[in-house]
N, C-alpha and C positions, 0 to 999 in steps of 0.2 A: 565719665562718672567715676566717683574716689570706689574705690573697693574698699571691704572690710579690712584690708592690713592695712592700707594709707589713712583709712578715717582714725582707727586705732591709734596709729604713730602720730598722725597731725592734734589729735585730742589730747594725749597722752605728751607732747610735745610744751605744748602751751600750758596744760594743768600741772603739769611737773615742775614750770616754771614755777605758778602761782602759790603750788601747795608750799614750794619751801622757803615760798615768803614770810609764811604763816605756821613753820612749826617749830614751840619752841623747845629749850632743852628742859629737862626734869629733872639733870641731874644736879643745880643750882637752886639754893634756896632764894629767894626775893628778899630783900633789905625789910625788915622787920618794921611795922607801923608807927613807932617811936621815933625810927633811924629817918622812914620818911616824915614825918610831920615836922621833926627836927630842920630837915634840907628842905624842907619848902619855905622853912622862913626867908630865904635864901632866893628866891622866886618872889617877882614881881609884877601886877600888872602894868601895862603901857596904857594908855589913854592920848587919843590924839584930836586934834579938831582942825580939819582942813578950810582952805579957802573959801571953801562955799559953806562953808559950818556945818556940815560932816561930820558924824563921829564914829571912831574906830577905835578897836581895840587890839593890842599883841602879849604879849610877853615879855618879859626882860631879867638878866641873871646878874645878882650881885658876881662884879668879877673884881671888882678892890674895894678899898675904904671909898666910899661915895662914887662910884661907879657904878652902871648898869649898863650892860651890852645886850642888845635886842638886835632884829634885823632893822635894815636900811628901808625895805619897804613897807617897814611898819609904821616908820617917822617922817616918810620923803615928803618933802612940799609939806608937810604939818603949818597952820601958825602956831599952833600952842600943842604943849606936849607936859604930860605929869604923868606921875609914878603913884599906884596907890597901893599901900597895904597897912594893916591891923586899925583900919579906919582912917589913915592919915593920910593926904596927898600932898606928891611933893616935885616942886618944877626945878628942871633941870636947871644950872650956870653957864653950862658949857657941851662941845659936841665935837668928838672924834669921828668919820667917817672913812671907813671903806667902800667907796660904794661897788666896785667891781667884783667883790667878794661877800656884799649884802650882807656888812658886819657894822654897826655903830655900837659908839657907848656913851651916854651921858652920864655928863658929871654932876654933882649937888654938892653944897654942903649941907653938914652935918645929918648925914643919911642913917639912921640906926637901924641898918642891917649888915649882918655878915657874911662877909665872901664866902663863895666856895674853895676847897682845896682842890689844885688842881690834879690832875690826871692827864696823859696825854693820848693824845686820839692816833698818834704814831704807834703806840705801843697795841692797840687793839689786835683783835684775829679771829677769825672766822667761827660764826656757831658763839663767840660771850656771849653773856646775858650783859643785857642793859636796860635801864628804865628814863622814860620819858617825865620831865616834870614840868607842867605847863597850864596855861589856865586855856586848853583845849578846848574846844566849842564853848567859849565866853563865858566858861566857869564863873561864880564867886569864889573860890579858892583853888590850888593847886590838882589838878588831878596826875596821877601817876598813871603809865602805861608801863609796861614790861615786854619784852623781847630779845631778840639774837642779831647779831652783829650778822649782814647778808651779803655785804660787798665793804670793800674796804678800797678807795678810788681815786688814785695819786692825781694832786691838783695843785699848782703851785707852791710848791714847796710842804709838803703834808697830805692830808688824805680827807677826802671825803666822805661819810659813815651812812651805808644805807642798811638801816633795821627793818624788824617789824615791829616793832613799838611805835602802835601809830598814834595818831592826832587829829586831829579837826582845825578848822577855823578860831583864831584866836591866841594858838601856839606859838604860832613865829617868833622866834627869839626865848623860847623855852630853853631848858635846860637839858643836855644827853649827859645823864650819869651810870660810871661805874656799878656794881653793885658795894661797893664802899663807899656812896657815895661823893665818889670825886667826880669833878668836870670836865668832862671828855669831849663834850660838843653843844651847837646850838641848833634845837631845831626847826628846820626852812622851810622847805618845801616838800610837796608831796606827786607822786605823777597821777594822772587824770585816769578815769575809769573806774571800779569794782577794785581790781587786785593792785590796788595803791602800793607803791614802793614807797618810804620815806627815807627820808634824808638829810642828812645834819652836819651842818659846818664844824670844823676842826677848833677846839680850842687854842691851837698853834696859833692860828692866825688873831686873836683879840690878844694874846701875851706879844705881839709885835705891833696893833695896833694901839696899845697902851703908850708906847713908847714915841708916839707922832704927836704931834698938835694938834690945840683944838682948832676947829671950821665955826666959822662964825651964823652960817647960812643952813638950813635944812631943804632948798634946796638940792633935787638929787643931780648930782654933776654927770655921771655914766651908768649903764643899763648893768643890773649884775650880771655876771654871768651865766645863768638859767633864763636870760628874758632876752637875747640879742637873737637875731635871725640865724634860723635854721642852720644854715652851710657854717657858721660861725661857733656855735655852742660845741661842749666838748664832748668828746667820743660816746660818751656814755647814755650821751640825751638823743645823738642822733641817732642811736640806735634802738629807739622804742619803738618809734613809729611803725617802723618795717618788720619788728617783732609782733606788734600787736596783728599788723593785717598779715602776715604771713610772707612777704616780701620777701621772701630767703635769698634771691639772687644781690635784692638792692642791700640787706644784711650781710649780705657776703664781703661785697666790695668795701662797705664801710668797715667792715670790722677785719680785713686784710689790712687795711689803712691804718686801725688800730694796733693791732698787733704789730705793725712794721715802727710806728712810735714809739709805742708802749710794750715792747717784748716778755718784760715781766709783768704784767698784770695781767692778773688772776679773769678778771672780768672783759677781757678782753678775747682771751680766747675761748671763755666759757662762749662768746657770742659768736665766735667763726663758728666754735663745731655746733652750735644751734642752727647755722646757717645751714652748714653743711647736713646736718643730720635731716634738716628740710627738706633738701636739696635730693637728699636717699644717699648723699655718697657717707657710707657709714664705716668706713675706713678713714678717714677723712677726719670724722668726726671723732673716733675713738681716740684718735692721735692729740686734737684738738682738747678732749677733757682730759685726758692722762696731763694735758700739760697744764692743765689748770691744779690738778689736783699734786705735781709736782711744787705747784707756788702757792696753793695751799689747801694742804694736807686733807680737810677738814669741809670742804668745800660742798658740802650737801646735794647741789643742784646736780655738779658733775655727776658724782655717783648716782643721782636718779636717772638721769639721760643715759650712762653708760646698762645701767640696768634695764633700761626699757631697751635699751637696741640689744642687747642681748637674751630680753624675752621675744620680741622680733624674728631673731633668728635661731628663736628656741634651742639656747643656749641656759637648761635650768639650773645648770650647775653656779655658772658666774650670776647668775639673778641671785641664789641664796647667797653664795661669797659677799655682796654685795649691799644684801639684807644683812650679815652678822657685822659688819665696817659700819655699817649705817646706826645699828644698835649701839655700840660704843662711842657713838660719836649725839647721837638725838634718837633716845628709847620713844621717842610719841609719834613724831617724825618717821621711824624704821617700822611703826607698826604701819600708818596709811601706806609708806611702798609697798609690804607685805600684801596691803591688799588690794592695792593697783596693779600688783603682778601676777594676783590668786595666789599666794604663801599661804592663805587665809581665808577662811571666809568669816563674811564680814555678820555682827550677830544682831537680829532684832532686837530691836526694841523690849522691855519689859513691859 
């Protein structure tokens, strides 16, 4: 039977994940109502009609003069495909495909909408603010989401962006902007369950798919990357599963695996020492987030973990230490540690 310090540590384990999914910074103001309505001209629905005459919808971002890049699985196997906004719809000429990185862009003439300015998704870091703009759960216009940069996740030449600026059904192929709004990513996917992590493709990668030819076919030629079999996908996917049910030993080995690849990534060994900290070896583990917070600085989850094995082993010295880094870094965020560590007690209701 778990005792009251392992049920503590295994709750407090998986909640710490989830809370810093979900908190964001305060010390950033959001892009002003104007600035957004302005960039959502910029944003456009997908409309698709499948084989069986099916209809679907996604998202899609102006990224040149008559260009729109949406995701691959918003368009695959389509026969007909159009674009609608300010009442007008408009069918594609042509079709660039990535499909291994579930990046497309269609082409049209004489499209009267304006690109975005880009931004790059290399330059990102941990804890920005960023806002989602997409026609999220099958909106009639753009809706915006807001959040913090939560992983940042080296993938084929660039980086993968996982926020908490979520989404729904309908997003794919949205837009990840700056709070200037420039175009930092597109986004994809989300993972299954309650405490959703989302995630948004690089705009690195559609500034090199511009530069390929069109596909005459929509047609999807290879499975993206997030949809191929388990043993096959990368580091970062195989190691949910084993996170969510508690699998610390099978977390372990994969995420040695990781780390021995991927020595600089931040998210990589944030997942050893989760292992390890499962595991109870919390030397192990302390060594594990020092080295996360070495590659980057700013890394929220580390410091909760680190803080909870130090309330553990009732250590209340390094819990406040711990608490004031957190403040400086997400004043909303450092209050709920405060009070998952008792800093605080927490106040009723009015």
């Amino acid at each position: 039977m778990e005792n009251a310090h392992q049920s503590l540590r295994t709750k407090a384990l998986i909640a710490g994940c989830a809370v810093c999914l979900f908190s964001p910074l305060v010390q950033a103001q959001p892009p002003k109502p104007e600035l957004v309505l302005a960039l959502s001209q910029s944003v456009a629905k997908v409309h698709i009609e499948d084989a069986q005459g099916r209809l679907g919808v996604g998202s899609g971002v102006v990224v040149a003069v008559n260009h729109v890049a949406t995701n691959c699985h918003v368009i695959a196997n389509a026969r007909g495909i159009a674009v609608n906004k300010m009442g007008e719809s408009f069918a594609p000429i042509a079709l660039k495909a990535d499909w291994r990185h579930d990046l497309c862009i269609l082409k049209f003439d004489n499209l009267p909408l304006k690109p975005f300015e880009y931004g790059e998704a290399d330059k990102l870091h941990y804890e920005q603010h960023v806002m989602a703009l997409s026609y999220s759960g099958n909106s009639p216009k753009p809706v915006e989401s807001f959040g913090t940069v939560k992983a940042l996740i080296p993938l084929d030449g660039s980086v993968l962006v996982r926020t908490t600026a979520g989404f729904k059904m309908g997003a794919s192929g949205g837009a990840l902007l700056d709070y200037d709004g420039k175009l930092v990513g597109f986004t994809t996917f989300k993972s299954p369950g309650r405490r959703s992590q989302y995630f948004s493709l690089p705009v690195e990668w559609v500034k090199d798919l511009l530069e390929q030819p069109d596909v005459e076919l929509t047609a999807q030629m290879e499975q993206p990357f997030w949809d191929v079999p388990e043993n096959e996908r990368p580091f970062f996917m195989q190691v949910v599963q084993p996170l969510q049910t508690e699998a610390w030993s099978t977390l372990e080995l994969i995420s040695k695996a990781w780390v021995t690849v991927e020595p600089d990534t931040p998210e990589a060994w944030l997942h050893l020492g989760l292992a390890q900290q499962g595991l109870q070896d919390y030397k192990a583990a302390k060594k594990s987030y020092n080295r996360v917070l070495t590659l980057a600085p700013s890394h929220s989850t580390a410091y909760y973990q680190l803080g909870l094995m130090a309330k553990l082993q009732g250590d209340i010295m390094e819990v406040t230490r711990i608490s004031e880094v957190l403040g400086s870094i997400d004043a909303d965020f450092a209050e709920t540690y405060n009070l998952d560590m008792d800093l605080v007690t927490a106040q009723a209701p009015v």
